[in-house]
C-alpha positions in Angstrom: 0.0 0.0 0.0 2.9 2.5 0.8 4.4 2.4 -2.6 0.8 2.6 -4.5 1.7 6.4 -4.1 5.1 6.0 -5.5 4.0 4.4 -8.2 1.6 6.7 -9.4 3.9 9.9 -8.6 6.4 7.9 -11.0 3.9 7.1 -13.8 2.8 10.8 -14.1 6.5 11.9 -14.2 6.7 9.6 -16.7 3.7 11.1 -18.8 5.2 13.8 -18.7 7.9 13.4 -21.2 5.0 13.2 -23.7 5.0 17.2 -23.7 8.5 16.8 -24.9 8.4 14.3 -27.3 7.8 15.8 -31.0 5.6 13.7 -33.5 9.1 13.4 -35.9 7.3 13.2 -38.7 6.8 16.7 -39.4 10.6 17.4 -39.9 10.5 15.5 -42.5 8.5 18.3 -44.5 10.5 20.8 -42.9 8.1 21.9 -39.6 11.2 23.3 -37.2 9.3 22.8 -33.7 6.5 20.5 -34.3 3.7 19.2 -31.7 4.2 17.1 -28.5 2.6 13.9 -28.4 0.6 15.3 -25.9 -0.4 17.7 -27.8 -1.4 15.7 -30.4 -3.3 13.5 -27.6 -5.2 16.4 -26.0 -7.1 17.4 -29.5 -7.1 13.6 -30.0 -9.4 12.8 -26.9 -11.4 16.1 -27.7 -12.2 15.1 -31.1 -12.8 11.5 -30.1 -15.6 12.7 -27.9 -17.1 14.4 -30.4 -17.2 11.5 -33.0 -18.6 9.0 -30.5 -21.4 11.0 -29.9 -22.3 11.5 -33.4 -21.7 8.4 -34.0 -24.2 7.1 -30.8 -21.1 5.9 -29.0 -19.7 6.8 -25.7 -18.2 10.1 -25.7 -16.2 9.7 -22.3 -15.1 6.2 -23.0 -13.6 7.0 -26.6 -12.0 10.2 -25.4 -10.6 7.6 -22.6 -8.9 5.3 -25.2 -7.8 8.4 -27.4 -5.7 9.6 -24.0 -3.7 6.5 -23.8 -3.1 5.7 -27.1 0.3 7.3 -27.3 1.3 6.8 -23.9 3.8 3.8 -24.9 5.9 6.8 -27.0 7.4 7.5 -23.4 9.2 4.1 -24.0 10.2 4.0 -28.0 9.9 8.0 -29.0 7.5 8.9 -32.0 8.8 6.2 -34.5 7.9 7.8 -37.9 6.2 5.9 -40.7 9.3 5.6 -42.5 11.2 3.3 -40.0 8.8 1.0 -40.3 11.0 -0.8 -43.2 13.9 -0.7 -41.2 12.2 -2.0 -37.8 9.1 -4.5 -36.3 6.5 -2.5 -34.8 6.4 -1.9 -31.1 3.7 -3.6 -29.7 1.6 -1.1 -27.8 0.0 -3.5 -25.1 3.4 -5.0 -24.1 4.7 -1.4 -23.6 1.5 -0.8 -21.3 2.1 -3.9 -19.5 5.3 -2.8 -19.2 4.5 1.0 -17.8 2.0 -0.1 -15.8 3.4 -3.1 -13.8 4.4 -1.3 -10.3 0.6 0.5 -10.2 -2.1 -0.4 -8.1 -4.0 -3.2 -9.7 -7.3 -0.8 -10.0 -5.4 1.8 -11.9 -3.2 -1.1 -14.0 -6.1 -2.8 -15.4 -7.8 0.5 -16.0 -5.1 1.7 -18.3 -3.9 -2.0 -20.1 -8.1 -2.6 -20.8 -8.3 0.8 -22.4 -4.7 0.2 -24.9 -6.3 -3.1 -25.9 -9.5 -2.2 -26.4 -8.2 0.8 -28.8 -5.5 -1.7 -30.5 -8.6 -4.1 -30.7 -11.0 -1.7 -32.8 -14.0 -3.7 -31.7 -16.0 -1.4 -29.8 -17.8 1.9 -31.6 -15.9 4.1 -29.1 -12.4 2.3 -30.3 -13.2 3.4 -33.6 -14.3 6.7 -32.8 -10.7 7.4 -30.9 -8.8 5.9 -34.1 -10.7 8.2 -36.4 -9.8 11.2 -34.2 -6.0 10.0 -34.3 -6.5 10.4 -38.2 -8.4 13.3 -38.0 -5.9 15.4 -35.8 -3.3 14.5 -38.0 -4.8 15.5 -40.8 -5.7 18.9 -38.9 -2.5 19.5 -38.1 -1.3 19.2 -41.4 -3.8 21.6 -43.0 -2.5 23.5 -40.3 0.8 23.5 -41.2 0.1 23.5 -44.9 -1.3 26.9 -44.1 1.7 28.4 -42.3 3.9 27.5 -45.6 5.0 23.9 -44.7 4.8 22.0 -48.1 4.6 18.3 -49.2 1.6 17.4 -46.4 -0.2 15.5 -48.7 0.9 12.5 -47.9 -0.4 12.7 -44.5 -3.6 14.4 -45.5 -4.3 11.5 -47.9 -2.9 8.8 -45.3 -5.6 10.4 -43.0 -8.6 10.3 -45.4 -7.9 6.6 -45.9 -7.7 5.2 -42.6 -11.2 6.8 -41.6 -14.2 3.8 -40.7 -17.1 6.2 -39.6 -19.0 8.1 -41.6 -18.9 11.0 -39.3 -15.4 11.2 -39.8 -15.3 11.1 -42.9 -17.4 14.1 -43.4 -15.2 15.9 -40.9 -12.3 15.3 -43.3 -14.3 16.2 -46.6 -14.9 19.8 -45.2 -11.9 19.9 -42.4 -9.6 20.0 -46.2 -11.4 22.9 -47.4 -11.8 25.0 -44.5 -9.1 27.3 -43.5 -7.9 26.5 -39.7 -9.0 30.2 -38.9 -12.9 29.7 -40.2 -13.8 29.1 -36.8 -13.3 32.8 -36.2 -15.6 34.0 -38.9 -19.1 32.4 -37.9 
C-alpha cells in the first residue's frame, strides 16, 4: 500500500515526457518545432468525444482510449512511418504492461483494458478514438500547410484513408477545405 503512491507519482513523471516528445514526422516536410505527443493526444481525446457521440457511442469512453493511445511513445519515441522498413512495430500492449506493472491493480487494469480495447478496434468508441487519431493529424497538417509547410499530402491523404465512420469522414471532406481560422468568422 505504501508504494501505490510512489507508483503513481512515478507514472505521471513519466507522462510527462509526452510534452516533450515531438511527433518526428513533421521534420521531415521541414516543420522546425512540431507538436508534443501530448499535444497531439489532447485534440485527439477532444475530437474522439465528439465522433462517439455523433456516432451514438460513448463520448467519455472513446475520449478515454484516445488519452492513452500514445502513452507507450514514453518508451520508444515517435517512430515515424518511415522506419517501419527498417524496424518491427512496437507492440503497444506489451509497452502498457510494461509502464504499468508497479501501479495499483485498479489503476493497472484501468489503463492495459483501455490500450487493448483501442489496439482491438472492436468497440464503436475504439473506432471513434482511431478516427480522431487520423483526424488530428490530418488537422494538423492543414495546419501546417497553411503556415507555408509544403509536401503534407501525404499525410492528409494517409488520414482520409484510414477513416471507418461516416462522421469522420465528413469531418475530413470539409476539415480539407476549411481554412484553420474559419472558426473565427461564424
Amino acid at each position: 500500500m505504501a508504494g501505490e503512491p510512489t507508483a503513481i507519482a512515478a507514472f505521471g513523471y513519466e507522462l510527462g515526457l509526452l510534452k516533450r516528445i515531438r511527433r518526428a514526422g513533421w521534420w521531415h516536410v521541414g516543420v522546425r518545432d512540431p507538436e508534443s505527443v501530448a499535444e497531439h493526444s489532447m485534440r485527439t481525446a477532444q475530437i474522439a468525444a465528439l465522433l462517439a457521440a455523433e456516432e451514438g457511442a460513448n463520448p467519455e469512453r472513446s475520449a478515454f482510449l484516445a488519452l492513452w493511445h500514445d502513452t507507450q511513445e514514453t518508451r520508444t519515441g515517435d517512430i515515424p512511418h518511415t522506419a517501419a522498413k527498417y524496424m518491427s512495430k512496437p507492440e503497444p500492449r506489451e509497452i502498457t504492461a510494461d509502464q504499468t506493472a508497479a501501479l495499483p491493480d485498479a489503476s493497472r487494469d484501468l489503463i492495459r483494458a483501455a490500450v487493448d480495447e483501442y489496439e482491438t478496434r472492436q468497440t464503436p468508441e475504439a473506432r471513434c478514438a482511431k478516427d480522431a487519431d487520423k483526424l488530428e493529424m490530418l488537422l494538423q497538417a492543414v495546419e501546417y500547410r497553411e503556415t507555408g509547410v509544403e509536401r503534407v499530402a501525404g499525410w492528409i491523404d494517409s488520414a482520409r484513408k484510414g477513416l471507418t465512420t461516416e462522421t469522420a469522414r465528413r469531418v475530413a471532406e470539409a476539415a480539407v477545405t476549411l481554412s484553420p481560422l474559419a472558426w473565427r468568422d461564424r
